[in-house]
C-alpha positions in Angstrom: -115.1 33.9 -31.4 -115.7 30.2 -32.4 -115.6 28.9 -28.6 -118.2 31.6 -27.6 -120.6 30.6 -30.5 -119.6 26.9 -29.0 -120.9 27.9 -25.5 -124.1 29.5 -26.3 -124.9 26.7 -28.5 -124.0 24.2 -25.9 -126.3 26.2 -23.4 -129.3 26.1 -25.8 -129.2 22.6 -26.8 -129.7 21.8 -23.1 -132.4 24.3 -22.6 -134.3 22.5 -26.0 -133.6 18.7 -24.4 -135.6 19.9 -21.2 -138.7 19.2 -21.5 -141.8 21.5 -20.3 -144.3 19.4 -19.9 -147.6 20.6 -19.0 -150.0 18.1 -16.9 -153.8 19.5 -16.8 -155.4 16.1 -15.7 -153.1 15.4 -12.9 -153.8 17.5 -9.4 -151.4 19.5 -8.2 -151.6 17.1 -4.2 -148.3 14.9 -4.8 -150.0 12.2 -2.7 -152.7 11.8 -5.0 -151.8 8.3 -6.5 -152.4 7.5 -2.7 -155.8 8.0 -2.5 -156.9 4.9 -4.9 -156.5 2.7 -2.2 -160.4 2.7 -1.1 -162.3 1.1 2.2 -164.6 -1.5 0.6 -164.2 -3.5 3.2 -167.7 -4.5 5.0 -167.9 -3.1 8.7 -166.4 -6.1 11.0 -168.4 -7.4 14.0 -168.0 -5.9 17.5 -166.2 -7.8 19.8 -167.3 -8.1 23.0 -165.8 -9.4 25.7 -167.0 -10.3 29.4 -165.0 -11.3 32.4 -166.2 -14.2 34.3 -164.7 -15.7 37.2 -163.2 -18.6 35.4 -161.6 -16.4 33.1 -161.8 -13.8 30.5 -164.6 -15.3 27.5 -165.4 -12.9 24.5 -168.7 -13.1 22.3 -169.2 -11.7 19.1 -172.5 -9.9 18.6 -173.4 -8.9 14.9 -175.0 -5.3 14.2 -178.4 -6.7 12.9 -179.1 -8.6 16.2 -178.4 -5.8 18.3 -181.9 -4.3 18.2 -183.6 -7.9 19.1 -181.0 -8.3 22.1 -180.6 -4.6 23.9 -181.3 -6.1 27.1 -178.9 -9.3 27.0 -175.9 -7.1 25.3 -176.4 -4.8 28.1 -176.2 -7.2 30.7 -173.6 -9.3 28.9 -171.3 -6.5 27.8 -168.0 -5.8 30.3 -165.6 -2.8 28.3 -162.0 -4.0 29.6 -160.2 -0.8 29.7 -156.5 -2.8 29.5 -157.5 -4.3 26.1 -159.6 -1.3 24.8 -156.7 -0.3 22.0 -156.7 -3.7 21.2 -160.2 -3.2 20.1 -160.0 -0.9 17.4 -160.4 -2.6 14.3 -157.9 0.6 12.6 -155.4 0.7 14.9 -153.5 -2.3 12.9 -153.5 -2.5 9.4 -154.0 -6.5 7.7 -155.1 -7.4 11.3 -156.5 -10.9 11.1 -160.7 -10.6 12.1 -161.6 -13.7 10.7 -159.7 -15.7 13.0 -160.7 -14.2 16.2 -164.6 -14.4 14.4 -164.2 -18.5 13.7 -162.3 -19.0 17.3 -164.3 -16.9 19.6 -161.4 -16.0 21.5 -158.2 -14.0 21.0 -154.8 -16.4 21.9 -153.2 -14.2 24.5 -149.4 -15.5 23.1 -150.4 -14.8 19.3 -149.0 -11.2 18.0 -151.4 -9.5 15.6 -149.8 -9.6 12.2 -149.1 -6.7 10.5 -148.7 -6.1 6.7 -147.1 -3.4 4.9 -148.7 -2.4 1.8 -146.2 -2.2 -1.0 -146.4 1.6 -2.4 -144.7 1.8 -5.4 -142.0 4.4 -5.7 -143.0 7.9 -6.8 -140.4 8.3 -10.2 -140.2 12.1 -11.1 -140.1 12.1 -15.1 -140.2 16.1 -15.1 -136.8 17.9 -15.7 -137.7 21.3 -14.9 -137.0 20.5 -10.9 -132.7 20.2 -12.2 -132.6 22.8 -14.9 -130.4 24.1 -12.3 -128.1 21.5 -11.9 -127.8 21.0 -15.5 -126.7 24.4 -16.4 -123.7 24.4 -13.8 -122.8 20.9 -15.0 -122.5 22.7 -18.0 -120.6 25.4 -17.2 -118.0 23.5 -15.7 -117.7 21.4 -18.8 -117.6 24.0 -21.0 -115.6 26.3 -18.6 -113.3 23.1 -19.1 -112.9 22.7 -22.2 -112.0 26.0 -22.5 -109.2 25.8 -20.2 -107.6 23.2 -21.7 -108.0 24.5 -25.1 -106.9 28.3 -24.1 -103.7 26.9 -22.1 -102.8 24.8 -25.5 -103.3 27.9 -27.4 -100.7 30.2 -25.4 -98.0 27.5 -25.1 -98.1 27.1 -28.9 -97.8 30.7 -28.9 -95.1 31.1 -27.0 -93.0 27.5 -28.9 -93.1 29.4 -32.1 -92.3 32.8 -31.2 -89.4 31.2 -29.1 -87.9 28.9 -32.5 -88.6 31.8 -34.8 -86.3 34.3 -32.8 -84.0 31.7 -31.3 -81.4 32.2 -34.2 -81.1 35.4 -33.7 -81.0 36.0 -29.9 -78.4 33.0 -30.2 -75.9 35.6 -32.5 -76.1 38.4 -30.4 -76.2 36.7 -26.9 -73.7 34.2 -25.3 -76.2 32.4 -23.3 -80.2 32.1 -24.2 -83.0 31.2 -21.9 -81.2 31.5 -18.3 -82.6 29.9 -15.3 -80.7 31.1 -12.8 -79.2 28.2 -11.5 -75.3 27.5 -12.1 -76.2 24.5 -14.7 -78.4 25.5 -17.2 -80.0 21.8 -17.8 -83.3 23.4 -19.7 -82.6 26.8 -22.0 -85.3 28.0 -23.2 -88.8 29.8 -22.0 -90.0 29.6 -18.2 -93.6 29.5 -17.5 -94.6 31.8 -15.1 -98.6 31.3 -15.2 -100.8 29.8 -18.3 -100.5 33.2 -19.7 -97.3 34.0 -18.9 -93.9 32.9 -20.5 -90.2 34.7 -19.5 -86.8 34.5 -21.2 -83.8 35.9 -19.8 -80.5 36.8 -21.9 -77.0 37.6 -21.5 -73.8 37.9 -22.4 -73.4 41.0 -25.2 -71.5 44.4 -24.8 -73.3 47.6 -23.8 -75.8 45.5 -21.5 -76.4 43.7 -18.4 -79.0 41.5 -19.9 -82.5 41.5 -21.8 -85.8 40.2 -19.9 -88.6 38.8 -22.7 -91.7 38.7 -21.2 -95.0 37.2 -23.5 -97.9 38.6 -22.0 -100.6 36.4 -23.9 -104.0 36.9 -22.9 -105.8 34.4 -20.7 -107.3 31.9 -22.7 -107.6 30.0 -20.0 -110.0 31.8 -18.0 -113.6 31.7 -19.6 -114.4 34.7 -17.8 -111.7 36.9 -19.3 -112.5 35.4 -22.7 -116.0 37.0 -22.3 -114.5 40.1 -21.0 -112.3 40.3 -24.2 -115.5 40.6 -26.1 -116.3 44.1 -24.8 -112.8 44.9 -24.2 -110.9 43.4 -27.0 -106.8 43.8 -26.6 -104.0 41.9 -27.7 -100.8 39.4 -27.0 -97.8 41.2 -26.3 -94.1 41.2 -25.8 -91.9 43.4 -23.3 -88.4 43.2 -23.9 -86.5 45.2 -21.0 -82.7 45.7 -21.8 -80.6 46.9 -18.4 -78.2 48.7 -20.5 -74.1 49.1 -18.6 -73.8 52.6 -17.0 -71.2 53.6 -19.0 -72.7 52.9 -22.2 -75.8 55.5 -22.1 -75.9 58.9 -21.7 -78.9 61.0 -19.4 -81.6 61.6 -20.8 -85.4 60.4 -21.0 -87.6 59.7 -24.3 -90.8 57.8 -24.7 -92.7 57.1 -27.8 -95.7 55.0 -27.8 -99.2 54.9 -29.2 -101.9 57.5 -27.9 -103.8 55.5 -25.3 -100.7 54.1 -24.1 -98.7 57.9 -23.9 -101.7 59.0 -21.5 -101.1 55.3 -19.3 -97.5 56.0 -19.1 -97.3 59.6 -18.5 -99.8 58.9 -15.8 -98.3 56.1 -14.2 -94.2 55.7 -14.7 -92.1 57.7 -11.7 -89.5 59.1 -14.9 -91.8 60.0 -17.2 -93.7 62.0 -14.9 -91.6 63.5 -13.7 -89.1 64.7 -16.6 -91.0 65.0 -19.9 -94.7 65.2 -18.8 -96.0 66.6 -22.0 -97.0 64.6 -24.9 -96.0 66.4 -28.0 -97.2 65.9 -31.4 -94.9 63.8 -34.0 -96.0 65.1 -37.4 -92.1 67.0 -37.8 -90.3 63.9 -37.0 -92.8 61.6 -39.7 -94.3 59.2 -37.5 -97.8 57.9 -37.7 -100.4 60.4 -36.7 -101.8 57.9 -33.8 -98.6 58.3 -32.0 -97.1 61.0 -29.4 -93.6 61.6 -28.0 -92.6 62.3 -24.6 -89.1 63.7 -24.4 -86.5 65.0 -21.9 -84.8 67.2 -24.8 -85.3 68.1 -28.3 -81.8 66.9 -29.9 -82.4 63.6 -28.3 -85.5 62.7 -30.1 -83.7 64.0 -33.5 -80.7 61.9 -33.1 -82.3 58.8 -31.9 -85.2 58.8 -34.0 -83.3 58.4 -37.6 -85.0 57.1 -41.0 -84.5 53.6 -40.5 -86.8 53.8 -37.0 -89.1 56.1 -38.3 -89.1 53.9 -41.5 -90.0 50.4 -39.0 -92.4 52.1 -36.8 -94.5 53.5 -40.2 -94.3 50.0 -41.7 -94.9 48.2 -38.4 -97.5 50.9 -37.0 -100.3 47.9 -35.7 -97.3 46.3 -33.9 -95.4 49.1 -32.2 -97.5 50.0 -28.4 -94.0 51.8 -26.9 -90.6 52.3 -26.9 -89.3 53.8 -23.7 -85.5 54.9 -23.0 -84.6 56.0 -19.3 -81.7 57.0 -17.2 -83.7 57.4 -14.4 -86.0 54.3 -14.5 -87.6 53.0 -11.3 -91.1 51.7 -12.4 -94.2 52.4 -11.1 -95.0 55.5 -9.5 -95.4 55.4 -5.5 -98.8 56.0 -3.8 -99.3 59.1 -2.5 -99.5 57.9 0.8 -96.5 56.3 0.4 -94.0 57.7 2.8 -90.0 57.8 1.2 -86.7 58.7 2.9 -84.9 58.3 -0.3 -84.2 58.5 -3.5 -86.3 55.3 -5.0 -83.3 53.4 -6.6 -82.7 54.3 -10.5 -81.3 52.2 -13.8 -80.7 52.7 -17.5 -83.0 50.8 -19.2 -84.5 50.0 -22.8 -88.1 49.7 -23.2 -90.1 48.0 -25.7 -93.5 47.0 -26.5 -94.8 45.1 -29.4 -98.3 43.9 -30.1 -98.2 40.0 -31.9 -100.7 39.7 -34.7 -102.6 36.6 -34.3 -105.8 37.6 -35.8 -106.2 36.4 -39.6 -102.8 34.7 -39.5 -101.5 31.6 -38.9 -99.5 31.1 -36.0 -95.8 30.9 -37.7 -96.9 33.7 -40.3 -97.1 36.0 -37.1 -94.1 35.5 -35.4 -92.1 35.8 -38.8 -93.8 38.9 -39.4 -92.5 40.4 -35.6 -88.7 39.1 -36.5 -88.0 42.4 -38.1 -88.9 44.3 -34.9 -86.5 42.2 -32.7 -83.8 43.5 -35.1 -84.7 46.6 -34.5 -84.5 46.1 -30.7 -80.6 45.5 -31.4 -80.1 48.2 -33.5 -81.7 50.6 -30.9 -79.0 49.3 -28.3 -76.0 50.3 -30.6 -77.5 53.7 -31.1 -77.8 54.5 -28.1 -74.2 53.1 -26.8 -72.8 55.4 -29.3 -75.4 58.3 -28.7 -72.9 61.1 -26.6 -75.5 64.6 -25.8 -73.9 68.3 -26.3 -72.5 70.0 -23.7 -75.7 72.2 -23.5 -77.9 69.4 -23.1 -75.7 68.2 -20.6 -75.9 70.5 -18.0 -79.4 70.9 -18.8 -79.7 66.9 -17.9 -77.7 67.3 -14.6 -79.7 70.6 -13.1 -82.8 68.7 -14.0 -81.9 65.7 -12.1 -80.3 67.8 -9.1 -83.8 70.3 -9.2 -85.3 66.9 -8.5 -83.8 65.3 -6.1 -83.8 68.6 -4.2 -87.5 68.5 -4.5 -87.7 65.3 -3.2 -85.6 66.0 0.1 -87.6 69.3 0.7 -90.8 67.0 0.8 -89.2 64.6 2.8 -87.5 66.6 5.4 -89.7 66.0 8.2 -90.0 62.0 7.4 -86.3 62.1 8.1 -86.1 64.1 11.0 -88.4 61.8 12.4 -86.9 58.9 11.1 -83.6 60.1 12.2 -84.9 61.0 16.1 -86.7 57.6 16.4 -83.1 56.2 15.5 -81.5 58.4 18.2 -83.7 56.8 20.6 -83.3 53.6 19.8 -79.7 53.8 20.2 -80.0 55.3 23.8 -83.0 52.7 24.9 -79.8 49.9 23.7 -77.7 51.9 25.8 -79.0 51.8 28.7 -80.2 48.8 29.0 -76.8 47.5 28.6 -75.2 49.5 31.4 -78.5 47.8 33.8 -77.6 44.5 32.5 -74.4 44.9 34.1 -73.6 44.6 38.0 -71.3 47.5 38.0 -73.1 49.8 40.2 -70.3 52.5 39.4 -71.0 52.5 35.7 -75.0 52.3 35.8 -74.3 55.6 38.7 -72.0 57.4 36.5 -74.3 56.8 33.0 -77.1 58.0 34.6 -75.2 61.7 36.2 -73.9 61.7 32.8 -77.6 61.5 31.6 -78.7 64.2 34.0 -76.0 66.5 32.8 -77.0 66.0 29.4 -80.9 66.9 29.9 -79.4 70.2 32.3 -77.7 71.0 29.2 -80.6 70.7 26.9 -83.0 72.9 29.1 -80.8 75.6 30.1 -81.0 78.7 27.8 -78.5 79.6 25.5 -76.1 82.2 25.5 -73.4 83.8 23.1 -69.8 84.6 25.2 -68.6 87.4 23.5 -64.6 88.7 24.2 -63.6 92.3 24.3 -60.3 93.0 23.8 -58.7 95.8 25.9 -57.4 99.2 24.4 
């Protein structure tokens, strides 16, 4: 809550340091500092010029001594069209008049001079015109900071939930923090993502191996911290046990919070499929927020004793699910999924636990989830040593064969085609081997052999019955 109450006030002190500033006296033409530059000069003498035979000669006439001379200006006057843009006093800026006044003549070699008149550089003072840039500039340093502070959040996370249990996955597992490679050089937690942290176990009876996943939430991502604030949810740890096929019996049993019952039920192929109703767990003492989903009744009453009733009512804030299955395979497939088989099945134990961050200290936290960890263990020898009745048996095995006969009644047709495509394919390889070969004999005799084959298919068929004689 504290880095979103840092944002918005980030994002409103920049909003107060732009200033609005409000400019009545200036007009709203940008060119107006322009226009100070007014014509004061006086009006500059015509020049005239006149060819002569002896060369070109030019005269300046001034305005007031026009009216006295008409006639002599009109006789004197020659317009030279060649040098007429040369002429007009506005054409060049700076152009030099007084020279051409005091020489009477224009030097044919000289270039008119031209100046450039410095205009000093138009400095915008008003922010409004990058209140745009400004607020992504802050967003990415706030978006930044928030990364860097939300990724250093989880990896404490997962440091001190890893030391706190480390003692005790070390007594009941022969090697701790796999990494798959033949030398383990660094046990210990592998980062999947920024949010993300695995650890893989092995090495005990009754099970293959236990997969610890932290799910933290992503810090990281500013967007998902905002999201949080509508949809607030929590840090969690999945511990998956593949448990030895041997050492659990059949049978299916899920129980997990409310919201999480309906999300499972929904979702998971097993659960689905062999206990689809959520009872109620009032008769078996368990918080009133919870439900049950179970294969068969005697395996809820041995497996859920007094001390796991006794952790889940003391623990009932940390506890989101704890799913047993013979018949796990995950997800459910979409609809328009098309199988041929059986989706492949283990024994697995399931477990979900919330970590309480909130109003704790980090270390306070993961001490408080040891006790749950423990019970993770105990649920692995109860079940190893858990056998089901006769009865319930049975009851297991039809359920499982009522299934699977399900499953190939939908899927009868997907094989038959799958099947006939494979037929084909096998005769499209067989013939064109015998054409790859120069064996005119063989490619002759495959294909009456082929002919025979499609006589056979086409012609009707008929029963031969044999009557014995009296």
């Amino acid at each position: 809550m504290k880095k979103i109450l840092l944002i918005f006030v980030l994002l409103g002190t920049l909003l107060l340091l732009n200033p609005v500033t409000c400019r009545e006296d200036i007009e709203d033409n940008e060119f107006a500092e322009f226009e100070d530059f007014e014509e004061d000069e006086e009006e500059q003498p015509i020049r005239d010029t006149q060819d002569t035979p002896g060369g070109s000669r030019g005269r300046i006439i001034d305005q007031d001594d026009e009216g006295n001379e008409d006639d002599d200006v009109e006789d004197a006057i020659v317009e030279d069209d060649d040098n007429e843009h040369l002429q007009d006093e506005e054409e060049f800026e700076g152009f030099d008049t007084d020279h051409v006044r005091g020489s009477g003549r224009m030097d044919d070699r000289e270039s008119p001079k031209i100046t450039i008149t410095k205009v000093p550089l138009h400095f915008r003072t008003n922010w409004d015109s990058f209140y745009l840039e400004m607020l992504m500039i802050a967003g990415l340093v706030v978006y930044s900071i928030n990364f860097f502070t939300g990724k250093s959040k989880n990896n404490k996370l997962a440091t001190a939930w890893f030391n706190t249990h480390r003692s005790l996955l070390e007594e009941n597992f022969s090697l701790v923090g796999d990494d798959g490679k033949m030398e383990n050089e660094n046990p210990g937690l592998m980062k999947d993502s920024e949010n993300m942290y695995t650890l893989w176990c092995s090495g005990r009876t009754c099970c293959e191996g236990m997969l610890v996943e932290l799910k933290f939430l992503k810090r990281q991502d500013l967007v998902a911290v905002i999201a949080q604030l509508m949809r607030p949810s929590h840090d969690q740890v999945h511990i998956k046990i593949d448990m030895n096929k041997e050492d659990m019996d059949s049978f299916v049993l899920c129980v997990a919070t409310k919201k999480t019952a309906l999300r499972l039920s929904r979702d998971m192929a097993d659960l689905s499929v062999y206990c689809p109703e959520r009872r109620s767990v009032d008769k078996y003492g368990l918080p009133s927020n919870f439900n049950l989903m179970v294969e068969m009744g005697e395996v809820a009453s041995a497996l859920l004793d007094s001390r796991v009733v006794t952790m889940i009512n003391k623990y009932a804030d940390l506890v989101d699910y704890i799913h047993f299955s013979d018949q796990f395979s995950g997800p459910k497939q979409p609809e328009d999924t098309t199988l041929t088989k059986l989706p492949e099945t283990k024994k697995v134990l399931l477990f979900g636990f919330n970590i309480p961050v909130k109003g704790r200290s980090v270390n306070e936290a993961m001490e408080q989830m040891r006790p749950l960890l423990q019970l993770v263990f105990y649920c692995m020898e109860k079940v190893k040593r858990f056998r089901l009745s006769k009865e319930a048996k049975n009851k297991a095995e039809k359920n499982r064969l009522r299934v699977e006969e399900a499953f190939l009644k939908t899927t009868h047709a997907a094989r038959a085609e799958a099947a006939a495509a494979r037929r084909e394919e096998k005769k499209r390889q067989e013939k064109e081997r015998i054409l790859m070969e120069d064996d005119p004999d063989k490619q002759r005799k495959w294909e009456d052999r082929e002919l025979k084959r499609q006589m056979k298919k086409k012609a009707p068929k008929m029963k031969q019955l044999k009557v014995k004689a009296m």
